[in-house]
N, C-alpha and C positions, 0 to 999 in steps of 0.2 A: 475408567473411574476407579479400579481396584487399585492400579498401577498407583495412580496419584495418592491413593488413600496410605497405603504403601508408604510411598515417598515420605509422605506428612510424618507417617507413625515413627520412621525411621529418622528423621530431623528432630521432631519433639525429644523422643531417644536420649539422642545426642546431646540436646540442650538441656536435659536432664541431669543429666551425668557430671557434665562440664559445671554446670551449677552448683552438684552435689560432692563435687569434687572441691570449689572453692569455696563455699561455706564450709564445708569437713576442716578445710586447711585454716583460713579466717580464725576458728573458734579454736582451732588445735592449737598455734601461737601465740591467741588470745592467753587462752587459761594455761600452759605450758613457759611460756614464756615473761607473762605480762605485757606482749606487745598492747599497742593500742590496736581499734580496728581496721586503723589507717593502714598504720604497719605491717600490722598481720593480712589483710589484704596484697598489700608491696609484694612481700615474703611468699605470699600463696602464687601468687603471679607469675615471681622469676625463677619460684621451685618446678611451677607445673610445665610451664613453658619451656625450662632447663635453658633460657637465657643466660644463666651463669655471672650477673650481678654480685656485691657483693651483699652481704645480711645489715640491714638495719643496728644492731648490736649483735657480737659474740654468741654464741650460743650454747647454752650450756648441755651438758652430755644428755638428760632428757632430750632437751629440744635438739642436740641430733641426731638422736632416732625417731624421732616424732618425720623431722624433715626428712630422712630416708624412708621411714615407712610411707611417706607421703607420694616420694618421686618412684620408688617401686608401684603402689599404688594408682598411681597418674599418668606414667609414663604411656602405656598402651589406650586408656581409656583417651586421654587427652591426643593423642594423637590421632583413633577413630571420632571422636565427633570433630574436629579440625578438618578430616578430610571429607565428613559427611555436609560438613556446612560450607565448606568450598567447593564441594560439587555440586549443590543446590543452588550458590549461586552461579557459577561456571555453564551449568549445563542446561540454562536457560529456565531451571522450573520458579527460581523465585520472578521473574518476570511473567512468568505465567500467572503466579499465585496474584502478582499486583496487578496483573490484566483483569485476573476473575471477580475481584474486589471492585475495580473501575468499572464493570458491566453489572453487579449488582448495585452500584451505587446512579449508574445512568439508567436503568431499569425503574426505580423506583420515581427518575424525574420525565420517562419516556413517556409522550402520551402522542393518541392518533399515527401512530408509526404501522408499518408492517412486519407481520412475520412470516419467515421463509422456513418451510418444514424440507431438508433435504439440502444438503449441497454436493449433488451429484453435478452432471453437466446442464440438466436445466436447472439448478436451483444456482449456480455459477451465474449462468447467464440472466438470469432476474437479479440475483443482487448487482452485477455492472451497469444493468442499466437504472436499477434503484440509486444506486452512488451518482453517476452520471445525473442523473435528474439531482439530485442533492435531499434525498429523502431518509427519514429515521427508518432503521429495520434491523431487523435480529432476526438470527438463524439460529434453528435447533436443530442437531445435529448426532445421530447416536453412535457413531464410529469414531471412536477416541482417537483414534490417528489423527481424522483430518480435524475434531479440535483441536490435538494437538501443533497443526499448522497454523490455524486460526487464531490461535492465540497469542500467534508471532507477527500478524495481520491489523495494525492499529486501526483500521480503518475502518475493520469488521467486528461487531458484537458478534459473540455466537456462543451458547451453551450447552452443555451437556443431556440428553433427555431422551425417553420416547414421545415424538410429538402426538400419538394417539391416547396419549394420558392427560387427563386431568389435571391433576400437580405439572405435568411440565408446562402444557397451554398458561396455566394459570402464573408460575412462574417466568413465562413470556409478557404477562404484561396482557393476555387476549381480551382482560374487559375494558380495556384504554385503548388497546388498538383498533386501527381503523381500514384493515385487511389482511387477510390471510391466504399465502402461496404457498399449496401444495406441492410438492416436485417427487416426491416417493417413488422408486421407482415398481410397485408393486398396486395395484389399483384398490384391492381390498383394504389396503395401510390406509391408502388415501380416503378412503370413503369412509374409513374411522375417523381421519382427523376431520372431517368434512362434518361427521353425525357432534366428534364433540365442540366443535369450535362453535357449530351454530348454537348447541343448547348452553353452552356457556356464556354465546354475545348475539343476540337475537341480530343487532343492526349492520353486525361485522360483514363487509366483503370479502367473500373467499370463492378464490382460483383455482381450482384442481386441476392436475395433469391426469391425465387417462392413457392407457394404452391398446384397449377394444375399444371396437362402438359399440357393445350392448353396454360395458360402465359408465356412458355418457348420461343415461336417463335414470340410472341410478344414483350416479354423485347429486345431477340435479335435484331429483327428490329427496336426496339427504339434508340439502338444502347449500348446495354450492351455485353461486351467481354465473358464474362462468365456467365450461370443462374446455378443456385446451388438450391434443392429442398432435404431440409433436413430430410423429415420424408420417401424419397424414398432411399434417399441413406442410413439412419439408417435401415431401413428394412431388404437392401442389405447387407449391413454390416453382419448383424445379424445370417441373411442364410449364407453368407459365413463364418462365423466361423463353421458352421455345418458341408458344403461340404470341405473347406479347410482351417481348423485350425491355422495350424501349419506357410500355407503361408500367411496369415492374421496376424499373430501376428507376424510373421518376419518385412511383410510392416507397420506395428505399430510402433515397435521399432524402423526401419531405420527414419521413417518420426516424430520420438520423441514424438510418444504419451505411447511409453512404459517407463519402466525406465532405458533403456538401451543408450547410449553415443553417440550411432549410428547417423551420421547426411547425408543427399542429399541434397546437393546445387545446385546450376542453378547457372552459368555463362554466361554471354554473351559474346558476340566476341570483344568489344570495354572495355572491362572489361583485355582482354587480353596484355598483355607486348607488342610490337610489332618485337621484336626480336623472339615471339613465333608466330603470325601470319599468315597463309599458311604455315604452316609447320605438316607435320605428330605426332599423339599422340605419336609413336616410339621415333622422335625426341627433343621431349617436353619432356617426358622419368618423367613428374609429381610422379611417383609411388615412382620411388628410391630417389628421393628429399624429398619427402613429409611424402611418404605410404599410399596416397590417391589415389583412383581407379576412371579412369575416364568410368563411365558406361554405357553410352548413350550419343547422341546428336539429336539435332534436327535443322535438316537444315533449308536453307531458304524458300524453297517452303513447307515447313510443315511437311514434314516426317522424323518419329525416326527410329534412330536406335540405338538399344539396342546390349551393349557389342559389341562396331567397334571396328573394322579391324585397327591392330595398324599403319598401312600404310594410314587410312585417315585423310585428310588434313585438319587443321580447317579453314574454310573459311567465309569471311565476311558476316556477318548475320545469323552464328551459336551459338545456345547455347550450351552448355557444362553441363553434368551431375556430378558432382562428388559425391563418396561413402568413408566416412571414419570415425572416430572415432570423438571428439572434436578436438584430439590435432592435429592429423592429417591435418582435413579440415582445422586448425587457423594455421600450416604451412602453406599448400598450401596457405592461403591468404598473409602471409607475402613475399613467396618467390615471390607472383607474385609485392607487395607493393615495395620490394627491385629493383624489375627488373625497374620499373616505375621511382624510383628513379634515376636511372643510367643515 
């Protein structure tokens, strides 16, 4: 951030000078000559630049040392801010600068999105799969390098900040958003951004990564929804393709980490038509509509159940499991889009 401030200070500068270089000249052949300011503009132009045109009119012996004192004068200045504003745009910072302008301008229209604290190799891996699903999210980020990458990244919002601050959650957008992923890789960091996200968005979902198991029941009581602790569940992972292969890489595929089509979405109950609402999955009959299989639910008091009873009723404050192909699942969403229409 110093670097950039830097930068700016040392462009502003430049455009300073260059300015103050061609009004000085403008008003110098103005009042020296009687040019007009058109003129004297022309005149200041092809003295600074030492294009070597020729003069508007003759010039009389003031006005040619006015124009020597000029191009002495300009000669070096004009040619430091030339090379400072060619390398600003050259060396990618002004696209940087219209990148950071375009992410405060989508920031103020971003609502219900995510934020990703961290882009180390987990916080990488949740924004791919955020993109892949086609969802809003920003990442904060304190290591100016890799904004400095990110900013060359159209596809990624991402700003400047400590995510265990205040002003920077708050410059995320945390009271519109509608989850927050922790990736830090330090557990203490995390259980900051954890303590301030909650007291800022009382209804916000937030992810923490961990790296002990004792920070697991303290993130939770911080008040994070979820703790995730990535080098136990790689472990796990691992061993179970040993003991069960086969049903490991089924769950791969359906959850799209394989290369298979396979997709499981979650539904909610206000997500649902209301003309499907308390009504039996028999009744709702999604399968022959779609050829989407509704595999699970999970009521309101917390408990799943896996492969129900085509006789139960979905009820207010259930999600809904569904198991199908791409094209399958992107029927099932239209027919439910269509019913909402009606």
């Amino acid at each position: 951030m110093l670097q950039q401030f830097y930068i700016f200070r040392k462009l502003y500068y430049a455009l300073a000078i260059l300015l103050g270089i061609i009004i000085m000249g403008v008003f110098g052949f103005h009042f020296v000559e009687g040019y007009t300011f058109e003129e004297a503009f022309y005149m200041t132009i092809i003295t600074v630049s030492t294009v070597g045109f020729s003069e508007v009119r003759p010039l009389s012996q003031a006005g040619r040392m006015f124009t020597s004192f000029l191009i002495i004068t300009s000669f070096g200045t004009f040619a430091y801010a030339a090379s400072v504003i060619t390398g600003y745009v050259l060396d990618g910072e002004f696209q940087k600068h219209l990148k950071t302008l375009r992410i405060n301008r989508n920031l103020k229209k971003m609502k219900n999105h995510i934020i990703v604290c961290g882009y180390g190799r987990n916080g990488k891996q949740a924004v791919e799969e955020l993109k892949d699903h086609n969802l809003d999210f920003l990442v904060i980020e304190q290591d100016q390098n890799i904004i400095d990458e990110l900013s060359l990244n159209k596809d990624i919002n991402a700003i400047y900040g400590d995510a265990t601050s205040d002003e920077t959650l708050e410059a995320a957008g945390i009271h519109k958003a509608k989850a927050l992923i922790t990736t830090l890789p330090n557990d203490a960091d995390n259980l900051f951004v954890v303590l301030t996200a909650r007291a800022l968005n009382q209804n916000i979902l937030i992810i923490s990564r961990a790296s002990k198991d004792s920070s697991d029941k303290k993130l939770r009581v911080a008040g994070a929804n979820n703790v995730i602790m990535p080098d136990k569940i790689g472990g796990a992972h691992m061993a179970s393709l040993v003991v069960r292969p086969d049903v490991i890489e089924f769950i791969d595929y359906v959850m799209g980490q394989g290369s298979g089509t396979m997709n499981l979405e979650e539904i909610i109950f206000e997500e649902i038509p209301q003309e499907y609402q308390g009504k039996s999955i028999r009744e709702i009959n999604f399968r022959d509509k779609t050829g989407a299989n509704i595999v699970g639910l999970k009521l309101p008091s917390g408990e799943y159940i896996i492969n129900p009873d085509p006789a139960m009723q979905i009820k207010p404050g259930t999600k809904i499991f569904v198991l199908g192909d791409s094209n399958q699942i992107e029927a099932f969403k239209n027919v439910m889009k269509l019913k909402e229409q009606k």
